[in-house]
C-alpha positions in Angstrom: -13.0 12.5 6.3 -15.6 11.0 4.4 -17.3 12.8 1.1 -20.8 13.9 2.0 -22.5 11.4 -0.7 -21.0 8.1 0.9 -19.3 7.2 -2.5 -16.2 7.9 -1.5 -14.0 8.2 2.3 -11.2 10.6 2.2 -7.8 9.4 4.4 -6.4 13.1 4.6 -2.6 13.5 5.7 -0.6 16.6 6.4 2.9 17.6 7.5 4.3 20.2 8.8 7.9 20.3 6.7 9.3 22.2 4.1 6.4 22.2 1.1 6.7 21.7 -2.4 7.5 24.4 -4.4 4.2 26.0 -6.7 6.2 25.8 -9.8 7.1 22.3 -9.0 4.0 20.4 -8.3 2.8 19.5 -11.7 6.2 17.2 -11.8 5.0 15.5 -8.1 4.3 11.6 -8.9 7.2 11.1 -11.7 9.9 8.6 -11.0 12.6 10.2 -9.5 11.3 13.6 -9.0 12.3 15.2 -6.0 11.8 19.5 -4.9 14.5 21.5 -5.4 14.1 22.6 -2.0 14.4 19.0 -0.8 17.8 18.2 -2.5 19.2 21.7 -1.8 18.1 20.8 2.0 19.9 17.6 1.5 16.6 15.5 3.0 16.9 11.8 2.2 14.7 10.5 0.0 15.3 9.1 -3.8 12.3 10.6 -5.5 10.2 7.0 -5.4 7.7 7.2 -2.6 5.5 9.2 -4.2 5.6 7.8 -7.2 4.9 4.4 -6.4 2.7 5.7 -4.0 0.5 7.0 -6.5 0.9 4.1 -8.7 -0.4 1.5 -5.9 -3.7 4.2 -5.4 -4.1 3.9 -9.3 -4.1 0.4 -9.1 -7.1 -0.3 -6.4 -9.0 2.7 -8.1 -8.3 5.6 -5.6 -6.3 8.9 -6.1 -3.8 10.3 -4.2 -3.8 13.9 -5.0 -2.0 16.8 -2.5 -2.0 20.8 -1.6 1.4 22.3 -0.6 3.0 25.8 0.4 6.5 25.6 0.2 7.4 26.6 3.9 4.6 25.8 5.3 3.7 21.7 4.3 2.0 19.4 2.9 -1.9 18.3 3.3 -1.9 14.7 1.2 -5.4 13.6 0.2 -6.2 9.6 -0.5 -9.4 9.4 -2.1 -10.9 5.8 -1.7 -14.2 4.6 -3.8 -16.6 3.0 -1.8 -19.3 0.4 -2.3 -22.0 -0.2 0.0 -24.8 -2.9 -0.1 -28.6 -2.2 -1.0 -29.7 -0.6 2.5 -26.5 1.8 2.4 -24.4 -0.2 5.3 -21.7 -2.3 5.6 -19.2 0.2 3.1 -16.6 -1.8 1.8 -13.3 -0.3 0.2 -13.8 -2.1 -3.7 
């Protein structure tokens, strides 16, 4: 998706899986962090994708940011600044 004033393109990811619980979310992104549900379910996974994913967004100037229902899945939004040249064409990622 891209944002409607071309500042921005929105890379927009969702999944189908087990959610993250509502009174969980705010603690999405720390090292190590991973959903009750997820550990209870035993799922693999060591709590560091997100994290790092989230870092590496930070660190080219985008934001990864997410909705969730536990049951239901995931919808992960990456938000990417843009930066076009002086007739508005040609968008490059900065």
């Amino acid at each position: 998706d891209q944002a409607s004033d071309n500042k921005e393109v929105i890379v927009k990811v969702r999944d189908h899986g087990i959610g993250i619980p509502a009174s969980q979310q705010a603690f999405i992104g720390r090292k190590l962090f991973r959903g009750t549900n997820a550990t209870t379910l035993d799922t693999n996974g060591n709590g560091l994708g997100l994290y790092i994913s989230m870092i590496a967004a930070e660190t080219i100037g985008a934001k990864l940011t997410f909705e969730s229902t536990e049951t239901e899945g995931t919808t992960f939004f990456l938000t990417l600044p843009m930066q076009g040249n002086e007739n508005g064409t040609d968008l490059m990622i900065k």
